[in-house]
Backbone as ProteinMPNN parsed JSONL, in Angstrom:
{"seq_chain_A": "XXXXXXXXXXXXXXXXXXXXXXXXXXXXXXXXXXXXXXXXXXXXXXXXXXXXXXXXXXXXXXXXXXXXXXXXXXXXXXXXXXX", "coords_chain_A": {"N_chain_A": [[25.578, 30.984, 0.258], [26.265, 27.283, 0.989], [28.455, 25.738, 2.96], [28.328, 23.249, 2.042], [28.182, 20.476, -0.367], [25.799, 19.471, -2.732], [25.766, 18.395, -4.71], [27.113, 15.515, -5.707], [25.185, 14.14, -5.16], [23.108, 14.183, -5.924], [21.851, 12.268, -7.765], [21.485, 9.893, -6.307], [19.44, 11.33, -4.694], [17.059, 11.897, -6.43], [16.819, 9.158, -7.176], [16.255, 8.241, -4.64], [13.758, 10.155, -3.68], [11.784, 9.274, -5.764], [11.482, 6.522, -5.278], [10.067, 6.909, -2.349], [7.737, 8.305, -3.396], [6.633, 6.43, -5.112], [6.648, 4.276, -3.157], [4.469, 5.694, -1.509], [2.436, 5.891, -3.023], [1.689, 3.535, -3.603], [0.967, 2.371, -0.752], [-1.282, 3.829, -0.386], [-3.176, 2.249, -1.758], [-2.931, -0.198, -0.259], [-2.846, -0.146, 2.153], [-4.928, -1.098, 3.792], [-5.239, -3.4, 3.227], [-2.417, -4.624, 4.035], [-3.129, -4.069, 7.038], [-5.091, -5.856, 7.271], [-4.431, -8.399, 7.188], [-2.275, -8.665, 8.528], [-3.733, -8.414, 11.135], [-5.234, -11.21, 10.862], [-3.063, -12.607, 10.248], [-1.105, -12.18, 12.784], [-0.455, -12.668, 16.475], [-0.568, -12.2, 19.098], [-1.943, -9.502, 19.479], [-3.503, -5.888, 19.918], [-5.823, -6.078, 18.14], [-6.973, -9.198, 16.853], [-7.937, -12.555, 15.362], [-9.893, -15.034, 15.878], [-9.156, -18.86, 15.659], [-11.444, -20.156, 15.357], [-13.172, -17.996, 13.8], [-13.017, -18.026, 11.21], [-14.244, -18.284, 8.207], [-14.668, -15.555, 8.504], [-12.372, -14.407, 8.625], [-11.49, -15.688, 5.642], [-13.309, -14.078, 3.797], [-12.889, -11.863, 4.599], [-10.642, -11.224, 3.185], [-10.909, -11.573, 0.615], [-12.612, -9.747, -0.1], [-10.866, -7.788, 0.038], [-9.204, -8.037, -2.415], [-10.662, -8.152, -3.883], [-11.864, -5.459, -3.722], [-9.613, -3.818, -4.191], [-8.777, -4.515, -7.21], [-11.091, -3.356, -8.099], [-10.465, -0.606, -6.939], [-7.684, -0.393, -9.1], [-9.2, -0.322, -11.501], [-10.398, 1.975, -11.73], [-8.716, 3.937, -11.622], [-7.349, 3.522, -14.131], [-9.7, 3.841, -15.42], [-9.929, 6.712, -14.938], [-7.258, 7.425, -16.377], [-8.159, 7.009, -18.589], [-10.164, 8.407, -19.676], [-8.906, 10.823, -19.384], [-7.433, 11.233, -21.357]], "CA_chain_A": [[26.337, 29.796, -0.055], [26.619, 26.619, 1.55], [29.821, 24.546, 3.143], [28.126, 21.083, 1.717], [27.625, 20.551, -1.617], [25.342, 18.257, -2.753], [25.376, 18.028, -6.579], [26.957, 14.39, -5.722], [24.413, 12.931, -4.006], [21.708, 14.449, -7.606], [21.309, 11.479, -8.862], [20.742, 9.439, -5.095], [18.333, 11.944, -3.978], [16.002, 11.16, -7.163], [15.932, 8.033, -6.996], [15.374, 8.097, -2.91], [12.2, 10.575, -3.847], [10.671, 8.602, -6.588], [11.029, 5.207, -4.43], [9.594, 7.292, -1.942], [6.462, 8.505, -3.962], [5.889, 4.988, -5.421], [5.969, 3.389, -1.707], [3.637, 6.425, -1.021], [0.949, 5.68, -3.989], [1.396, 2.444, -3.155], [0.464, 2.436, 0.484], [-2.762, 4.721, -0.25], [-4.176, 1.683, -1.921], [-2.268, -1.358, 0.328], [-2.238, -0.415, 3.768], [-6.115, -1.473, 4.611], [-5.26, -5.157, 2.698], [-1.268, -4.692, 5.013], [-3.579, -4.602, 8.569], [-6.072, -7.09, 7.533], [-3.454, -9.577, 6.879], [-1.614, -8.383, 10.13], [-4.75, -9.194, 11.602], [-5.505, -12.538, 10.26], [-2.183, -14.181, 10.965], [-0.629, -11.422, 14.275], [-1.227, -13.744, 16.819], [-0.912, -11.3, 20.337], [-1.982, -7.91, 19.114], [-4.832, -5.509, 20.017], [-6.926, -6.801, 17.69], [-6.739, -10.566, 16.674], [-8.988, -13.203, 14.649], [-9.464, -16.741, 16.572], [-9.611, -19.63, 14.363], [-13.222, -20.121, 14.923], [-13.72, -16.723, 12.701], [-11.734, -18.459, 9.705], [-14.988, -17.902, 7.775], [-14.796, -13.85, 8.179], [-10.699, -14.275, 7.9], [-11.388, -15.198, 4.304], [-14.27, -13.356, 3.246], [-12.402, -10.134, 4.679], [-9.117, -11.378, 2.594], [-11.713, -12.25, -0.411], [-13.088, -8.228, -0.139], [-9.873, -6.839, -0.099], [-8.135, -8.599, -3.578], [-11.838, -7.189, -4.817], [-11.585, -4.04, -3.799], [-8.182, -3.788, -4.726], [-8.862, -4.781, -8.115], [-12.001, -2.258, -8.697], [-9.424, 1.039, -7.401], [-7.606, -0.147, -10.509], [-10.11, -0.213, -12.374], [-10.853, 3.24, -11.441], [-7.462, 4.334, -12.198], [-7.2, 2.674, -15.347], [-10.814, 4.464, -16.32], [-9.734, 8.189, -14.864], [-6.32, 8.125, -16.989], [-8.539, 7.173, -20.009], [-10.953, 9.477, -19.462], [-8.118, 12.59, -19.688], [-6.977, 11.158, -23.209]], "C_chain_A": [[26.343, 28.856, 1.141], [27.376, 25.999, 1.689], [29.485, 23.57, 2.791], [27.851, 21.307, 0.434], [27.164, 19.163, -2.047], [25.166, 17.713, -4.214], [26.397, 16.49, -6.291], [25.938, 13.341, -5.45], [23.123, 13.361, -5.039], [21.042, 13.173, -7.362], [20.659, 10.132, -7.487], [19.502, 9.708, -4.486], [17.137, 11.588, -4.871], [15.428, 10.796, -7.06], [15.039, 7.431, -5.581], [14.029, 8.901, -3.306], [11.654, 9.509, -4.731], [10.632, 6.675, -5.997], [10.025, 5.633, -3.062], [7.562, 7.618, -2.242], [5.598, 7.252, -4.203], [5.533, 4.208, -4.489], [4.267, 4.467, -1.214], [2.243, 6.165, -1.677], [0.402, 4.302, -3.269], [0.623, 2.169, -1.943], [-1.277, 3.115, 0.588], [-3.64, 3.828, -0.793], [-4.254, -0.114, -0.913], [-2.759, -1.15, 1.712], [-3.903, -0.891, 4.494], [-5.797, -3.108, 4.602], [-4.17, -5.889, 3.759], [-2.138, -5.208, 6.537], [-4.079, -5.795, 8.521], [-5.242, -8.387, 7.791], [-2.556, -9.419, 7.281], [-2.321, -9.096, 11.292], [-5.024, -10.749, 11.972], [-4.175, -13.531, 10.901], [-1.258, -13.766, 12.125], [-1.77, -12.816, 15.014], [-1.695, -12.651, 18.259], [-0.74, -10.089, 20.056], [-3.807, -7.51, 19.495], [-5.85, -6.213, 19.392], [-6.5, -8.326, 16.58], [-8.316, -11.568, 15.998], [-9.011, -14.507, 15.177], [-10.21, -17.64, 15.312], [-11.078, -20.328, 14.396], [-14.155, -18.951, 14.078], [-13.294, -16.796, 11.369], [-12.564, -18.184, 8.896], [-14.747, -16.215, 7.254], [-13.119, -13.661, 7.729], [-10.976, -13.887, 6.317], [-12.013, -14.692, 3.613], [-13.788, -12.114, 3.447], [-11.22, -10.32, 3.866], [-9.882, -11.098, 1.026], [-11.523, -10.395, -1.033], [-12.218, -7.513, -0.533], [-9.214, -6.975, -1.412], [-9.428, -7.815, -4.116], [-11.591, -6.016, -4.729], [-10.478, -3.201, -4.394], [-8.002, -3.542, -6.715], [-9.877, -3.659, -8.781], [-11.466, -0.932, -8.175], [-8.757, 0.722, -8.741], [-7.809, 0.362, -11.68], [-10.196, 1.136, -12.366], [-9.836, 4.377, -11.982], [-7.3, 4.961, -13.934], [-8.624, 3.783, -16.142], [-10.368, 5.988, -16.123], [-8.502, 8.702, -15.507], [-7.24, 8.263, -18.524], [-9.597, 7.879, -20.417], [-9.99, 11.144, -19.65], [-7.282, 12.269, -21.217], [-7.707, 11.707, -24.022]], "O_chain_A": [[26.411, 29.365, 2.261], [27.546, 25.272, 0.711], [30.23, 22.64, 3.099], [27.274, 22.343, 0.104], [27.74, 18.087, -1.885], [24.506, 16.759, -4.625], [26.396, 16.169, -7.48], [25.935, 12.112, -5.517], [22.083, 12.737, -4.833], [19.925, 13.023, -6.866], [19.592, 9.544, -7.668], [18.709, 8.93, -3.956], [16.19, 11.026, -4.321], [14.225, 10.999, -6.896], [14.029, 6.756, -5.382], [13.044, 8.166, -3.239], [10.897, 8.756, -4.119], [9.813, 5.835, -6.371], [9.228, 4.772, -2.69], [6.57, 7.293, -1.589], [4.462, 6.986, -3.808], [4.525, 3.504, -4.542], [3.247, 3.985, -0.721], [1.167, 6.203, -1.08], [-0.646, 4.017, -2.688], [-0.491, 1.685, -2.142], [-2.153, 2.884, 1.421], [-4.833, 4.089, -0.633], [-5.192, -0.912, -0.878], [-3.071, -2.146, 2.365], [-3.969, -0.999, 5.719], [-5.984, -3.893, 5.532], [-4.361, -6.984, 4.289], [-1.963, -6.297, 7.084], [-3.812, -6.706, 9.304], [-5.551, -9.252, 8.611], [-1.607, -9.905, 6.666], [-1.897, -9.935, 12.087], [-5.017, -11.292, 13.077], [-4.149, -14.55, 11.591], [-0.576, -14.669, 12.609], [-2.783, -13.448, 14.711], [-2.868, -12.344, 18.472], [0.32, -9.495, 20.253], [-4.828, -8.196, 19.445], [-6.674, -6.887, 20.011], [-5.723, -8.236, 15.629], [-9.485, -11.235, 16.196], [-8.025, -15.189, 14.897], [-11.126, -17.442, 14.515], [-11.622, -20.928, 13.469], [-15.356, -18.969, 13.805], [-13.214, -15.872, 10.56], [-11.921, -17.445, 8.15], [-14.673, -15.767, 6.11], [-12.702, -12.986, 6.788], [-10.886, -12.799, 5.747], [-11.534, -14.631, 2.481], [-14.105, -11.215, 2.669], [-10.599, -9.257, 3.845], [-9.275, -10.323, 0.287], [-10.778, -9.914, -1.888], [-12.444, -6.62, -1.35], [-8.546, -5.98, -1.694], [-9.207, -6.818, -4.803], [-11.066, -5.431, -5.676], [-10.561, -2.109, -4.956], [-7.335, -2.696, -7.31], [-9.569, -3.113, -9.841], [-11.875, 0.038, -8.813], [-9.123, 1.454, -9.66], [-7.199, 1.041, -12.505], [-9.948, 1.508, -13.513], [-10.114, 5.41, -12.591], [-7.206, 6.018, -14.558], [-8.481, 4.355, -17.222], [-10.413, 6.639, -17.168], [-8.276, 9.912, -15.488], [-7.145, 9.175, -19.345], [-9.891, 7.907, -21.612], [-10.432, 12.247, -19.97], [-6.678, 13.074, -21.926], [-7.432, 11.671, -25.222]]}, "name": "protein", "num_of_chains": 1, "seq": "XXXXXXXXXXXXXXXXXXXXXXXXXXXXXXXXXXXXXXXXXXXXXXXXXXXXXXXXXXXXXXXXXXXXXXXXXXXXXXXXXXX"}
């Protein structure tokens, strides 16, 4: 037995895991598109983009809404693929 009891805090803990999970999915397809566009507009950080590279800025911004869009896709085909 334990002195704490937590059957109040059920229905908190939940929802803290499943906001948890969803930031977690989330992030496994976000966090390359998060740096780039850390990148792009961070002004004094390790790595930085000077506005004479505005060209590769948006062609690497361009890549990423693509890429982004074909994991979806991928998604979208591997749930309908287990139906």
């Amino acid at each position: 037995q334990t002195k704490y009891d937590f059957t109040m805090m059920r229905v908190f803990l939940c929802v803290a895991l499943l906001c948890l999970v969803i930031f977690g999915i989330l992030a496994i397809f976000l966090h390359d598109k998060c740096l780039d566009t850390q990148i792009l507009i961070g002004g004094h950080h390790k790595y930085s983009i000077s506005p004479k590279e505005y060209i590769f800025a948006v062609l690497n911004l361009y890549l990423d809404i693509i890429n982004l869009f074909v994991d979806i896709l991928r998604i979208i085909r591997f749930i309908h693929k287990l139906k």
